[in-house]
VMD Tcl script that draws the C-alpha trace (Angstrom):
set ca {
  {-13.30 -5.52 5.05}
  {-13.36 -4.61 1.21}
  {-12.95 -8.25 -0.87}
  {-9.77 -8.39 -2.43}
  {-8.46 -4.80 -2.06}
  {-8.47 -4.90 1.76}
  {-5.06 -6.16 3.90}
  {-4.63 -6.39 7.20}
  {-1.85 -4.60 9.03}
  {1.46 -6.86 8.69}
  {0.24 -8.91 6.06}
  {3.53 -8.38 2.77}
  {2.39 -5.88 0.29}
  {1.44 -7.58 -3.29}
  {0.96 -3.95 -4.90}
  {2.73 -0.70 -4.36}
  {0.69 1.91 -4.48}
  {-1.68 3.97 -2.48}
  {-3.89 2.82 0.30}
  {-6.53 4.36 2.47}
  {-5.77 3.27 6.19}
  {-9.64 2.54 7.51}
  {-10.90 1.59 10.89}
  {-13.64 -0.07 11.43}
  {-15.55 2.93 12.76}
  {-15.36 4.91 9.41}
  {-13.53 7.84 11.43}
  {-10.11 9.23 10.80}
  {-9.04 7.49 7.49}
  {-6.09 8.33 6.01}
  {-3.81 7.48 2.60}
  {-0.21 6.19 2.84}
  {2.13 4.80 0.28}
  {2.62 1.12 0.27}
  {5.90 -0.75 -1.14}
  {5.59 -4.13 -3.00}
  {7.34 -6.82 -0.75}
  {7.03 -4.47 2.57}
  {4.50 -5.68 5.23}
  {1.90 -3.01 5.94}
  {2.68 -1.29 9.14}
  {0.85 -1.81 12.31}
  {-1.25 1.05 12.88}
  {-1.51 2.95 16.58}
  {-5.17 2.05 16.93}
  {-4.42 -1.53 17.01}
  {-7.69 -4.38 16.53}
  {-10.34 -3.31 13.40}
  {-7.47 -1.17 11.31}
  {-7.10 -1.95 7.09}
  {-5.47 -1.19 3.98}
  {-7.32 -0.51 0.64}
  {-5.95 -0.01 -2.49}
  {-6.69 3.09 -4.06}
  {-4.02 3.33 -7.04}
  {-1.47 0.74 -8.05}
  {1.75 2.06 -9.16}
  {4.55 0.44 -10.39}
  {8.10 1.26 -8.92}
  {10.09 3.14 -11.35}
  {13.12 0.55 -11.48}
  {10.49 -2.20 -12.29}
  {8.99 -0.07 -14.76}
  {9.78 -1.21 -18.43}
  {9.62 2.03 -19.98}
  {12.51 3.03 -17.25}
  {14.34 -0.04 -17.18}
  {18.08 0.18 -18.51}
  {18.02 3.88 -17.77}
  {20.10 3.86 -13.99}
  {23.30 6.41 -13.76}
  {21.86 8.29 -17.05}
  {20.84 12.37 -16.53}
}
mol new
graphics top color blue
foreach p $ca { graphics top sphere $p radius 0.5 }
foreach p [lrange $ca 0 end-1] q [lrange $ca 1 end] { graphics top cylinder $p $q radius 0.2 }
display resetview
């Protein structure tokens, strides 16, 4: 696994963002949006899957340039 960037399938999600889905044999890796407070989803492979973050990104509701601005057009 990759230090503090890498989460195991079912662990909660600290970071939304985007995350590379990597098995342990290198093959077939994939990126999937990840919501802060979610638990990363199993994945069909089962044993020797992670998560890696790739890009952080804040929710727009959380987002303090956004904030206040709900029900406006």
């Amino acid at each position: 696994m990759a230090g503090d960037t890498a989460y195991k399938p079912r662990e909660i999600v600290k970071v939304s963002g985007i995350y590379s889905v990597v098995h342990d044999d290198g093959k077939d890796t994939f990126e999937v949006t990840c919501v802060e407070g979610e638990h990363f989803p199993p994945t069909r492979r089962g044993k020797g899957a992670h998560f890696e973050l790739k890009y952080a990104a804040t929710h727009s509701h959380k987002h303090d340039a956004l904030k206040g601005t709900e029900g406006r057009n």
